[in-house]
PyMOL Python script that loads the backbone (N, CA, C, O; Angstrom):
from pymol import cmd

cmd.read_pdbstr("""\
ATOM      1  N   UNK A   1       0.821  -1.196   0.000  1.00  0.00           N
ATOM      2  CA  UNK A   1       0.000   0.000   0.000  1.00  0.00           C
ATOM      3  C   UNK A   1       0.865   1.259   0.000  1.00  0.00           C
ATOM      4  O   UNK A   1       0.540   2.308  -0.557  1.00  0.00           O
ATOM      5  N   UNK A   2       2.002   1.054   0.681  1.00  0.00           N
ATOM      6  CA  UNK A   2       2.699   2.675   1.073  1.00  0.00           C
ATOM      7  C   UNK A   2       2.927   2.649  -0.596  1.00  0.00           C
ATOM      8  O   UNK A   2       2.381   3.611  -1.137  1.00  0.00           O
ATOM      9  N   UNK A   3       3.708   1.629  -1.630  1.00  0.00           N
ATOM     10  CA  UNK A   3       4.173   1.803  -3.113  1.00  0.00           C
ATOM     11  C   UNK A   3       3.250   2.462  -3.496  1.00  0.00           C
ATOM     12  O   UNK A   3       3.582   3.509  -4.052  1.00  0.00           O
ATOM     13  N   UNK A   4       1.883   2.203  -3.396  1.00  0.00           N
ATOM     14  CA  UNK A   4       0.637   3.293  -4.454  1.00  0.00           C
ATOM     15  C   UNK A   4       0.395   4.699  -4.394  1.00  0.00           C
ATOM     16  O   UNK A   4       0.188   5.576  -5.233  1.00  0.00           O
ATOM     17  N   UNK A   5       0.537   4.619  -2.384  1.00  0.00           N
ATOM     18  CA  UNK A   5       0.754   6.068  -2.344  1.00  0.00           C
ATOM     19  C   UNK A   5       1.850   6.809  -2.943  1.00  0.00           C
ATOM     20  O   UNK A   5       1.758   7.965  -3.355  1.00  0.00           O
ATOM     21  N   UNK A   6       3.120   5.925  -2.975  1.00  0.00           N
ATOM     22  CA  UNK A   6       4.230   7.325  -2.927  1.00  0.00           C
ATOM     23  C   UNK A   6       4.544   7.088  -4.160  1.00  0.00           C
ATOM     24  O   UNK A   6       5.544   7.688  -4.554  1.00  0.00           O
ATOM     25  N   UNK A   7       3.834   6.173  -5.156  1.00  0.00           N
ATOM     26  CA  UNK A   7       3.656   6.438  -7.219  1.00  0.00           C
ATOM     27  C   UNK A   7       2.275   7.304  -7.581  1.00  0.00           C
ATOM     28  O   UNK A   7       1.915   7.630  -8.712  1.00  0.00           O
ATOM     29  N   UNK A   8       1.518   7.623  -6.177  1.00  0.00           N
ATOM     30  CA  UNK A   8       0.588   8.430  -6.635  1.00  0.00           C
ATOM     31  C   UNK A   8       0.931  10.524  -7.134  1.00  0.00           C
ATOM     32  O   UNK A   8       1.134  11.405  -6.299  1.00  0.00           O
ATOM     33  N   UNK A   9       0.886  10.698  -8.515  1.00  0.00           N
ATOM     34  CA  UNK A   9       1.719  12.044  -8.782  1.00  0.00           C
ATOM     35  C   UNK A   9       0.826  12.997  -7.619  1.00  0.00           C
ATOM     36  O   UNK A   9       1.780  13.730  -7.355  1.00  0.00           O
ATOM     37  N   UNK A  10       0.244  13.277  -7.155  1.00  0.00           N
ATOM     38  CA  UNK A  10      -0.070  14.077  -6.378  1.00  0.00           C
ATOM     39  C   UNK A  10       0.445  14.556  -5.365  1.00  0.00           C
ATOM     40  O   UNK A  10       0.491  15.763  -5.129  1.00  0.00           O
ATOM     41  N   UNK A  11       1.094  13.270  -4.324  1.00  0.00           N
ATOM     42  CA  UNK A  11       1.409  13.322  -3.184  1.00  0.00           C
ATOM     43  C   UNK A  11       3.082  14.162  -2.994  1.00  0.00           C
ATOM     44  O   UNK A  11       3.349  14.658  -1.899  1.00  0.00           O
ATOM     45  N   UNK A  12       3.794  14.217  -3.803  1.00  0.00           N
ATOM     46  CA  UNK A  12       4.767  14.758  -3.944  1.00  0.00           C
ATOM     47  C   UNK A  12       5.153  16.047  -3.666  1.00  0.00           C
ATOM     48  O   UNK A  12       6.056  16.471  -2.944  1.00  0.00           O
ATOM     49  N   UNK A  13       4.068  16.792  -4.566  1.00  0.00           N
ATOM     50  CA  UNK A  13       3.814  18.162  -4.915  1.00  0.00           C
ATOM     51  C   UNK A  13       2.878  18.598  -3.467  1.00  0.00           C
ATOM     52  O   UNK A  13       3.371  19.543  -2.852  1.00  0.00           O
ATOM     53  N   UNK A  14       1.581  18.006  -2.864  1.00  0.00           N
ATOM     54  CA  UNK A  14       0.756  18.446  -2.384  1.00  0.00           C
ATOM     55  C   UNK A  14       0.792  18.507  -1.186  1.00  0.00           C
ATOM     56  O   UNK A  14       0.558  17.370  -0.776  1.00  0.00           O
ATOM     57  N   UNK A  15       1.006  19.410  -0.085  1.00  0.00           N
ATOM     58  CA  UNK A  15       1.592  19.809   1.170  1.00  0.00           C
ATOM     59  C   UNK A  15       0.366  18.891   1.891  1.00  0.00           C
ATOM     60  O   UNK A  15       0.678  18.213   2.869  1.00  0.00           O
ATOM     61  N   UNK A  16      -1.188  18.872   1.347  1.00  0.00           N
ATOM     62  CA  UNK A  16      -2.382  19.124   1.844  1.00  0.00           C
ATOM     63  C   UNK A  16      -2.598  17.544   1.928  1.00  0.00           C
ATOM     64  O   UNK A  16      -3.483  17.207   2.715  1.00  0.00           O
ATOM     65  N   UNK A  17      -1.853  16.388   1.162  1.00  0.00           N
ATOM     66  CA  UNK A  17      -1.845  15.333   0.770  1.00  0.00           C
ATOM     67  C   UNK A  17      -2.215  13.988   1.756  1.00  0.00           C
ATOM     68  O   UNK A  17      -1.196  13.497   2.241  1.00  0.00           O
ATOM     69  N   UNK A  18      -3.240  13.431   2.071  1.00  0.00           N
ATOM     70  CA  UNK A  18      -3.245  12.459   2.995  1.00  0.00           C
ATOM     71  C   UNK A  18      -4.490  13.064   3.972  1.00  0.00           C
ATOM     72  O   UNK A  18      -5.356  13.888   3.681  1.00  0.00           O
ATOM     73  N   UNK A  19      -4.255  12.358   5.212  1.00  0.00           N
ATOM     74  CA  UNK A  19      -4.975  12.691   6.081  1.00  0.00           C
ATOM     75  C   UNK A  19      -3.968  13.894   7.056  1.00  0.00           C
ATOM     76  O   UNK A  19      -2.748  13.891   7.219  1.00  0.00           O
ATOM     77  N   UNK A  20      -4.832  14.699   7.499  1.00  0.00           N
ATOM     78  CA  UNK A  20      -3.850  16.024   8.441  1.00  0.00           C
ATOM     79  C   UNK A  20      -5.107  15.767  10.284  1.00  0.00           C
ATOM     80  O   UNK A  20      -6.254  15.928  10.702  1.00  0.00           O
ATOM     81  N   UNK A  21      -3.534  15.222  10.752  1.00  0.00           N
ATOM     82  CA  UNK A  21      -4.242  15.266  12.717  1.00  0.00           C
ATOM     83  C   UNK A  21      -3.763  16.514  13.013  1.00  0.00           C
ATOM     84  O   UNK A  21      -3.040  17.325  12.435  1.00  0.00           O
ATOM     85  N   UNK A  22      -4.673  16.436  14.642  1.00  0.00           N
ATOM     86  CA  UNK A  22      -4.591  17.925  14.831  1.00  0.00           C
ATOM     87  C   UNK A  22      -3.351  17.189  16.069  1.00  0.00           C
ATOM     88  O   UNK A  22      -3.182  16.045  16.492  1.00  0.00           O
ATOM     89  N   UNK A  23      -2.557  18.736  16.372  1.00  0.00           N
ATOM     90  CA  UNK A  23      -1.155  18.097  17.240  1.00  0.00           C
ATOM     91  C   UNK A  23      -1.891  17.719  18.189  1.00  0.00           C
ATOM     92  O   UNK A  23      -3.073  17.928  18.461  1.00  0.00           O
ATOM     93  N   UNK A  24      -0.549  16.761  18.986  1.00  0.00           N
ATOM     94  CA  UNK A  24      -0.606  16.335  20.179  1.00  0.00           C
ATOM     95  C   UNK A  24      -1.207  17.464  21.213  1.00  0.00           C
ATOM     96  O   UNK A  24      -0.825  18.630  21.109  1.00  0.00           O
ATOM     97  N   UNK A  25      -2.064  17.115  22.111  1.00  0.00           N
ATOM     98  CA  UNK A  25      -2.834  17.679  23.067  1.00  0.00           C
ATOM     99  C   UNK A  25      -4.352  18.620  22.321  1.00  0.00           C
ATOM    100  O   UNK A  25      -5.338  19.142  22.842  1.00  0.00           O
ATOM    101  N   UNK A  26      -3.969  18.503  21.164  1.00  0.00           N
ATOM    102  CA  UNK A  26      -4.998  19.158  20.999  1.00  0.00           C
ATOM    103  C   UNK A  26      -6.346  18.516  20.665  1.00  0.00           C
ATOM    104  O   UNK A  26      -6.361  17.493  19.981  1.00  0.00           O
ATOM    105  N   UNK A  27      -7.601  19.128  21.163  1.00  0.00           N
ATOM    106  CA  UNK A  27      -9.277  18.354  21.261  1.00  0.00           C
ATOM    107  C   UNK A  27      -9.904  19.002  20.612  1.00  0.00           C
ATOM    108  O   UNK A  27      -9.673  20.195  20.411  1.00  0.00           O
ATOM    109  N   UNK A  28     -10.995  18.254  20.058  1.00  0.00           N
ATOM    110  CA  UNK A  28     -11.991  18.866  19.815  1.00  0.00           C
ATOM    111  C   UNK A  28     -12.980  19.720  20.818  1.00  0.00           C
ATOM    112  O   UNK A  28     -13.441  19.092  21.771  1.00  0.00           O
ATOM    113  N   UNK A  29     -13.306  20.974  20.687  1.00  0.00           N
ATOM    114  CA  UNK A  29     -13.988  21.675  21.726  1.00  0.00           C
ATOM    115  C   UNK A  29     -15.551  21.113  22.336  1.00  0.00           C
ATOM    116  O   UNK A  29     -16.587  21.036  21.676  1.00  0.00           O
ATOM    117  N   UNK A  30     -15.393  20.814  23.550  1.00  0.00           N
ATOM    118  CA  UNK A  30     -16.962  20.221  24.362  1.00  0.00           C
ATOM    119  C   UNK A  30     -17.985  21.226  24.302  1.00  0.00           C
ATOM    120  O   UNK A  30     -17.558  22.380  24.285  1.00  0.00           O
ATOM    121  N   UNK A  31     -19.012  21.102  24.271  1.00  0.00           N
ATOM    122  CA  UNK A  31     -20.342  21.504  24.519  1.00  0.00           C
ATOM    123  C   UNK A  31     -21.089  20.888  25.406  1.00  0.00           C
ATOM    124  O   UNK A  31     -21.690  19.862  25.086  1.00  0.00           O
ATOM    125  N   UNK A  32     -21.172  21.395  26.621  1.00  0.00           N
ATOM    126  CA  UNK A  32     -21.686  21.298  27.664  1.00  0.00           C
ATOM    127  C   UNK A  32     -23.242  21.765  27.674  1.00  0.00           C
ATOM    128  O   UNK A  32     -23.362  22.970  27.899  1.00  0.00           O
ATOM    129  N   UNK A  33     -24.194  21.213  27.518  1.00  0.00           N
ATOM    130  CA  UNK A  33     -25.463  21.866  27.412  1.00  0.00           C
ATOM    131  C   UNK A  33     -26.246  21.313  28.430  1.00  0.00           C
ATOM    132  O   UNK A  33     -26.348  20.091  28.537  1.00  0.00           O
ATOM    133  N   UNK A  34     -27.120  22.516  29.604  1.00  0.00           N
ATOM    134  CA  UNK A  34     -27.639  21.445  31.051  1.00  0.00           C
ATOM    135  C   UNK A  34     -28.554  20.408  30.492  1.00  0.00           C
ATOM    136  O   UNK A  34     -29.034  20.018  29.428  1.00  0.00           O
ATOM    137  N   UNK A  35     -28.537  20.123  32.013  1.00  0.00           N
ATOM    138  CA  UNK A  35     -29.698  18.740  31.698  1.00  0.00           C
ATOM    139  C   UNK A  35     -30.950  18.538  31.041  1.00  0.00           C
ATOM    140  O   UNK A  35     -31.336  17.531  30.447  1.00  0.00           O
ATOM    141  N   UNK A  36     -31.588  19.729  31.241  1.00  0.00           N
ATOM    142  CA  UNK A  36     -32.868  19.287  30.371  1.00  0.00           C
ATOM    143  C   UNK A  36     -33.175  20.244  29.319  1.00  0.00           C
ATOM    144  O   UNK A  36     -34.128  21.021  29.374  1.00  0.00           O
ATOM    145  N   UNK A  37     -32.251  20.161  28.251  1.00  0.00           N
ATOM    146  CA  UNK A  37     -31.914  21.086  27.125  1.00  0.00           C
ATOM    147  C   UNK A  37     -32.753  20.382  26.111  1.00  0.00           C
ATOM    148  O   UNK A  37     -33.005  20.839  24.996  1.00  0.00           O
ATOM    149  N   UNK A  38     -33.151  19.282  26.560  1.00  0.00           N
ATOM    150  CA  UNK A  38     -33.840  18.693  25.433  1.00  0.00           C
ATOM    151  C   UNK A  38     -35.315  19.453  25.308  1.00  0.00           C
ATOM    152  O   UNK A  38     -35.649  20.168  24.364  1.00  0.00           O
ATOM    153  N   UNK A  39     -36.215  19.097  26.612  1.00  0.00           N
ATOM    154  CA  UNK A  39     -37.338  19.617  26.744  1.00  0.00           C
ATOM    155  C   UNK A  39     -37.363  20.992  25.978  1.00  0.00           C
ATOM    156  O   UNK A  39     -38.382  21.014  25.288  1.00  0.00           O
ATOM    157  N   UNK A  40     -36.602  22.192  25.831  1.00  0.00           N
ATOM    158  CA  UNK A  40     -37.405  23.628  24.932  1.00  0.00           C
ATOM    159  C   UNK A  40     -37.754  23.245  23.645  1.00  0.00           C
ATOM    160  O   UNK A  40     -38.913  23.516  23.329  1.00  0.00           O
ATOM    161  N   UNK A  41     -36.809  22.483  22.511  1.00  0.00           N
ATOM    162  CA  UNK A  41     -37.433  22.043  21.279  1.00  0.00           C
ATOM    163  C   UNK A  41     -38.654  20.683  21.358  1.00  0.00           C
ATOM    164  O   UNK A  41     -39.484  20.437  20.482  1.00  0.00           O
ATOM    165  N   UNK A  42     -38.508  20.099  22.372  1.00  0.00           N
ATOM    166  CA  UNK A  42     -39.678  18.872  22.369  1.00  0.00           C
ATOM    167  C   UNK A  42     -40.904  19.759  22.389  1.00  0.00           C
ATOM    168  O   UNK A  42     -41.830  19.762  21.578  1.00  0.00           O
ATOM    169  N   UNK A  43     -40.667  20.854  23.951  1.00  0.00           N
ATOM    170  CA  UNK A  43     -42.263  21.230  24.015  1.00  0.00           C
ATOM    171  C   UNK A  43     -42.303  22.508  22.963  1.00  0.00           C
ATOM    172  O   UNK A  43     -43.355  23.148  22.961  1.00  0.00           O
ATOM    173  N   UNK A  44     -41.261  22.930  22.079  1.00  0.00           N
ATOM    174  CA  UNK A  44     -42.105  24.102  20.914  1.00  0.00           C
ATOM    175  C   UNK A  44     -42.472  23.287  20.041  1.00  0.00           C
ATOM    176  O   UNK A  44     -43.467  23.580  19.379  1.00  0.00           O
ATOM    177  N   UNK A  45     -41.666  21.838  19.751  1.00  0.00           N
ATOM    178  CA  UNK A  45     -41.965  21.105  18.202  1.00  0.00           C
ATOM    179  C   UNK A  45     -43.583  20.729  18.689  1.00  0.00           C
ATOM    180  O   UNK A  45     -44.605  20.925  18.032  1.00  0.00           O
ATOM    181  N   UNK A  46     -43.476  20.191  19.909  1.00  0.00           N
ATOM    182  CA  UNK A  46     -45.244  20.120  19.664  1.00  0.00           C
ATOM    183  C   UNK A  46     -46.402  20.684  19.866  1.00  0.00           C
ATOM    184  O   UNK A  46     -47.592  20.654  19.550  1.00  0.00           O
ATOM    185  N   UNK A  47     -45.408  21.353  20.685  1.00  0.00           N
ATOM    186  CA  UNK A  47     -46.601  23.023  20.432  1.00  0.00           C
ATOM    187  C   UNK A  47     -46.950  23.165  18.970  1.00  0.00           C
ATOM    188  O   UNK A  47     -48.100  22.811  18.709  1.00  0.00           O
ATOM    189  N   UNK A  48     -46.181  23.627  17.893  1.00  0.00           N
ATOM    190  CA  UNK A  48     -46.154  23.713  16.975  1.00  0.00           C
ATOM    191  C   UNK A  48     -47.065  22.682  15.724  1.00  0.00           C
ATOM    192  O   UNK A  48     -47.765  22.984  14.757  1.00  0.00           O
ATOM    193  N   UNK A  49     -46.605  21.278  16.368  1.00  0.00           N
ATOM    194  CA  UNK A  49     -47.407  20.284  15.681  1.00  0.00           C
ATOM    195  C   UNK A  49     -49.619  20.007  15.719  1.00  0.00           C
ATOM    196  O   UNK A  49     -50.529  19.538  15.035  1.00  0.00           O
ATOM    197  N   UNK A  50     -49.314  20.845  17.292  1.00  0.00           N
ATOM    198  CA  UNK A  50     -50.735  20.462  17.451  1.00  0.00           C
ATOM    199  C   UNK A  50     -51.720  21.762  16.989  1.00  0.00           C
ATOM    200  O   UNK A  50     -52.948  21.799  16.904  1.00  0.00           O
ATOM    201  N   UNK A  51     -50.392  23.146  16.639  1.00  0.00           N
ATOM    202  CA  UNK A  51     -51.197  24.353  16.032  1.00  0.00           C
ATOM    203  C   UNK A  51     -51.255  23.975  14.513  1.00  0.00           C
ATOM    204  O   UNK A  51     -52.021  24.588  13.769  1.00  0.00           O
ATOM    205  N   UNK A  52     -50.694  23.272  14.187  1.00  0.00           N
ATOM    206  CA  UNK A  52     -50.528  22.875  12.485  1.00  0.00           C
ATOM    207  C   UNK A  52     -51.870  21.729  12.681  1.00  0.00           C
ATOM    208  O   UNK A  52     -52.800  21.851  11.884  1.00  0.00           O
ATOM    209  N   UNK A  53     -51.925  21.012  13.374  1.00  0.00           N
ATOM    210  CA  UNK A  53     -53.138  19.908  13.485  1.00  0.00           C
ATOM    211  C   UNK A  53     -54.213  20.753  13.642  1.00  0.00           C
ATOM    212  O   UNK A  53     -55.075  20.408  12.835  1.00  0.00           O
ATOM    213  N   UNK A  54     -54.476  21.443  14.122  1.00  0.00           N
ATOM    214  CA  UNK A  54     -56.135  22.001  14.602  1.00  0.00           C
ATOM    215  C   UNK A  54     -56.166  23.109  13.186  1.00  0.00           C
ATOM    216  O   UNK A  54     -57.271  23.312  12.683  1.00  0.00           O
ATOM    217  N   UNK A  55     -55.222  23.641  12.720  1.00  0.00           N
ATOM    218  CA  UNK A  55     -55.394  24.444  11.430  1.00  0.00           C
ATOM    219  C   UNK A  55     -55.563  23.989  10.645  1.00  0.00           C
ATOM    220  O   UNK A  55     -56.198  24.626   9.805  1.00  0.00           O
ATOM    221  N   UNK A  56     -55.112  22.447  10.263  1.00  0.00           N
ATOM    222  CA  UNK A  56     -55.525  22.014   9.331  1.00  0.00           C
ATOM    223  C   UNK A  56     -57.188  21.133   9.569  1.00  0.00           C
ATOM    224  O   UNK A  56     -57.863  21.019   8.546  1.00  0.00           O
ATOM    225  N   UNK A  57     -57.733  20.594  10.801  1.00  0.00           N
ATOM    226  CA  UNK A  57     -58.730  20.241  10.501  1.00  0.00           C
ATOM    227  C   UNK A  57     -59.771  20.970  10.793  1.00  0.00           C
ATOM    228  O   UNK A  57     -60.890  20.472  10.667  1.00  0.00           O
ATOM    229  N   UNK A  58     -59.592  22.476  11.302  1.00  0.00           N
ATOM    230  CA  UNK A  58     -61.105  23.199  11.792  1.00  0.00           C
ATOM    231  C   UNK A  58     -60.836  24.386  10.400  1.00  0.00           C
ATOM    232  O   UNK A  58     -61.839  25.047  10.131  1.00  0.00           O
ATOM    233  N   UNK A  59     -59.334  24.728   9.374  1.00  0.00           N
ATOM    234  CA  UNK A  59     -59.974  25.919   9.096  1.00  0.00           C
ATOM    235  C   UNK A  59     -59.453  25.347   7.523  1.00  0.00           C
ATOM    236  O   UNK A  59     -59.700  26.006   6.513  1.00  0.00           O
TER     237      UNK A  59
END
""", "prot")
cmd.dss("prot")
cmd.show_as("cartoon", "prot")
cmd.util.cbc("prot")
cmd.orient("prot")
């Protein structure tokens, strides 16, 4: 496998070439969101669902 890569013409020339890690120590940034972050979109989506339901069958 390494022969295909290093007869591939690209890899020579291309700084950008392969896969690029991020350095040692470095993370991806956390998102900490509290505990019940879920509940505001549950109770607008169905808020929302049951104003779309009654609009569509009374008007």
């Amino acid at each position: 496998m390494s022969h295909a890569i290093q007869t591939y013409a690209g890899s020579a020339d291309d700084a950008m070439f392969g896969r690029s890690y991020a350095p040692r120590g470095e993370v991806a940034p956390e998102i900490r969101l509290p505990a019940g972050w879920w509940l505001v979109p549950a109770v607008l989506g169905g808020a929302a669902g049951w104003v779309a339901l009654i609009t569509a069958v009374f008007f």
